[in-house]
N, C-alpha and C positions, 0 to 999 in steps of 0.2 A: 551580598549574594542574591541572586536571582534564584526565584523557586518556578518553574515553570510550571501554571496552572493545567489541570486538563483533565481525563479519565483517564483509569486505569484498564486494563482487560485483565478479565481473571476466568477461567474455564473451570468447572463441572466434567467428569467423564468418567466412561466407563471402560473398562479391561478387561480379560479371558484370556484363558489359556488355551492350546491346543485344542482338546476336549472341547471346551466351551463350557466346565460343570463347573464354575465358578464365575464370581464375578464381584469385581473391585472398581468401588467407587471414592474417587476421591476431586479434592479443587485443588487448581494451581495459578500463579499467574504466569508459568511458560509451559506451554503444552511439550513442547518440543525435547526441554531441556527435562522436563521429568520425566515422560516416555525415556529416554535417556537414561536418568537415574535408578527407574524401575530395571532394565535390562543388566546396568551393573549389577543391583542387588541382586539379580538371579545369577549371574555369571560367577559375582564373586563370592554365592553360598551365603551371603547374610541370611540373620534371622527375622525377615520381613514376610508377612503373608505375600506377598508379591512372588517375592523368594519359593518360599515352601511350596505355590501352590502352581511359579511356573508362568507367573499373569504376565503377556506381556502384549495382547494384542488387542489394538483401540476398536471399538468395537460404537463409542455414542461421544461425543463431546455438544457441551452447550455455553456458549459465552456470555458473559457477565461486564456490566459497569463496576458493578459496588460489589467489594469481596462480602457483603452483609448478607447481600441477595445469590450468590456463590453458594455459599454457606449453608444459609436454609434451605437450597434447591437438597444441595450434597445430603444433608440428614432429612429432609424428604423421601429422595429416592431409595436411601440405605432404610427407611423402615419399610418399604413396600416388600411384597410378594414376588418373587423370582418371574410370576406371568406379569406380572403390571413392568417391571424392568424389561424384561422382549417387546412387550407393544411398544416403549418409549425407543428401545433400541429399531426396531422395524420402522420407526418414520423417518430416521436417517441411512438404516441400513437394512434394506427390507433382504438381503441376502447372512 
């Protein structure tokens, strides 16, 4: 069997709801397809903070090689301060 060498992409991002009074940080390595998943869980009432609180709009993503460096970004930014999260959010989305 052949293993085909190479990187991986793994994304860092950020979500809100409506409002915009929350905000959900998680990694994945398919951006597409968990936006996605987040949308069923709200639709189909699971018990997900995503769910409960409505998060379904991307709001910051940042890409990754190594799910290592993913990772530590991900609980980096989930200890920061809700200002320091808008400044990070304003360099990709200054609206």
């Amino acid at each position: 069997m052949y293993l085909q060498e190479g990187f991986h992409t793994y994304f860092i991002y950020i979500l809100t709801n409506k409002a915009k009074s929350v905000f959900y940080v998680g990694v994945t390595n398919n951006l597409k397809n968990r936006l996605l998943k987040h949308k069923e869980n709200i639709l189909g009432g699971n018990k997900t903070f995503a769910s409960k609180y409505n998060v379904e709009f991307l709001l910051y993503y940042e890409k990754f090689t190594w799910i290592q460096e993913a990772i530590a970004k991900e609980k980096e930014i989930k200890g920061w301060r809700r200002e320091k999260k808008i400044a990070l959010i304003k360099t990709m989305n200054p609206d």
